[in-house]
C-alpha angles and dihedrals in degrees: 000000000000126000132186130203117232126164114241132228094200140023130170097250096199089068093059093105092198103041115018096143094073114087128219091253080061100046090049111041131094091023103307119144143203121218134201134205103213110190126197090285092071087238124122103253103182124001117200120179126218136209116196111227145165090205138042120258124220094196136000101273090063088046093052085047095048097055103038081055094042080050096056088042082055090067093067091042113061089262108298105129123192126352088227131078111205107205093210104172135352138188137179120211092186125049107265094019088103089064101032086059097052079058098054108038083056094051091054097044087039090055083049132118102209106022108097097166138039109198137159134226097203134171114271093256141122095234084055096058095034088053090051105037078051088058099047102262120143121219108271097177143318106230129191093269102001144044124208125203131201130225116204099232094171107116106234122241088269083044100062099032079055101053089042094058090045084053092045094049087046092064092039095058108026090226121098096228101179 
């Protein structure tokens, strides 16, 4: 099936299953973002929301704070805010989604200028680590309420030589042929 990753203007917030109590303003203030997975169908098969920071949160208050800190830091800096993406809920709404849009979200912040890290701030719960040590996340840290996880966002050697030579036969031909 093909997705695509968009970024989303609305979500129902009350069907978030690991963090309903945030509201859209929330999710959408200082930067944050909330991405969709939109498959063939044209329907939104998983949502995951972002903060920008330049630390890692332990709960969500220091994760409100960080990025509103890493946004005002944004002004002064053309507008990239954080090195860091905070992974902070995600649901999928079709089997598989959960797991497409870990993929995807990796593919786009590894393709970034200015993201460095990919972590998450997730509930203190076993389905929480399974999901993400599945998925190829290592154990950040276990903290008193929370747990983040780390994806390793860095290309390998073959991955950059590949995507050198793609760019390269780009310019030759003139066509984008991947």
């Amino acid at each position: 099936m093909n997705y695509k990753l968009i970024e989303l203007d609305w979500v129902d917030c009350k069907q978030d299953p690991v963090r309903p109590e945030l509201d859209l303003e929330f999710r959408k203030n200082h930067g944050r973002k909330i991405y969709g997975l939109k498959d063939s169908e044209g329907d939104i098969a998983a949502v995951m929301c972002f903060a920008f920071t330049n630390e890692v949160p332990t709960t969500v208050e220091e994760m409100d704070k960080f990025s509103q800190d890493a946004h005002n830091q944004a002004i002064h800096r053309a507008g990239q805010q954080g090195t860091i993406a905070i992974a902070y809920t995600v649901w999928a709404n079709k089997r598989g989604g959960g797991k497409e849009i870990v993929n995807e979200v990796y593919k786009m912040i590894s393709a970034s200028k200015h993201l460095r890290r990919l972590v998450t701030l997730s509930p203190l719960t076993d389905m929480a680590r399974k999901f993400h040590l599945k998925n190829g996340a290592k154990e950040l840290q276990v903290n008193d309420t929370t747990q983040n996880f780390e994806y390793d966002i860095t290309l390998e050697q073959w991955e950059s030589y590949l995507e050198r030579a793609k760019s390269w036969i780009t310019k030759k031909t003139g066509k984008n042929l991947f």
